[in-house]
N, C-alpha and C positions, 0 to 999 in steps of 0.2 A: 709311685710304685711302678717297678721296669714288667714286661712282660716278661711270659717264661718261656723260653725258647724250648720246644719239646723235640723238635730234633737232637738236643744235647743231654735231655734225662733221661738218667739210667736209674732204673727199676730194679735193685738189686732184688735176691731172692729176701735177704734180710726185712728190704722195705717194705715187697711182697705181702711177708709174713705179718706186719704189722700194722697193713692196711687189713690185711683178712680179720687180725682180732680186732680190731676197732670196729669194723663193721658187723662183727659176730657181738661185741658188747651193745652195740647199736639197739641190735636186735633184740637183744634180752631184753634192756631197760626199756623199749616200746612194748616189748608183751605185758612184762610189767604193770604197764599203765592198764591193761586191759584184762587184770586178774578182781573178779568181783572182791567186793570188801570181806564179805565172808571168809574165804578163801585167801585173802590179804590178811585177818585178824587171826584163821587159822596158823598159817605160816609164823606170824609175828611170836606165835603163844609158844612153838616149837622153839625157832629162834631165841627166846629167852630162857625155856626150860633149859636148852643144850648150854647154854652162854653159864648158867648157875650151875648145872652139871659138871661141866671144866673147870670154872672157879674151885669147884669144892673138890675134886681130882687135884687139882696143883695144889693147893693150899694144905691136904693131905699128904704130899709128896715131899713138904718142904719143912 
C-alpha cells in the first residue's frame, strides 16, 4: 500500500459533503446503541404500525 501524499488532495466541496453525512450517519447509529430497550420496543411497534398502514394505502390505490 503506497502513502498518500496530502499535499496533492483535493477536498472538493462535493467530497466535503459526504464526509459530513457519514459522520452525521456515524452519529445516529452510535446514539442508537444508547436508546434503552423500552424506548427501542417503543419505536419498533410504531415502525411496524406505519409499515401496515402504507401497505394497506398502496394496496387500496391499486
Amino acid at each position: 500500500m503506497t502513502a498518500l501524499d496530502l499535499a496533492k488532495l483535493r477536498i472538493t466541496p462535493e467530497i466535503l459533503s459526504l464526509i459530513a453525512e457519514i459522520d452525521e450517519f456515524k452519529g445516529a447509529w452510535r446514539a442508537l446503541g444508547r436508546i434503552a430497550p423500552d424506548r427501542l420496543s417503543s419505536l419498533r411497534r410504531v415502525a411496524t404500525i406505519e409499515s401496515i398502514g402504507s401497505s394497506n394505502v398502496s394496496k387500496a390505490q391499486n
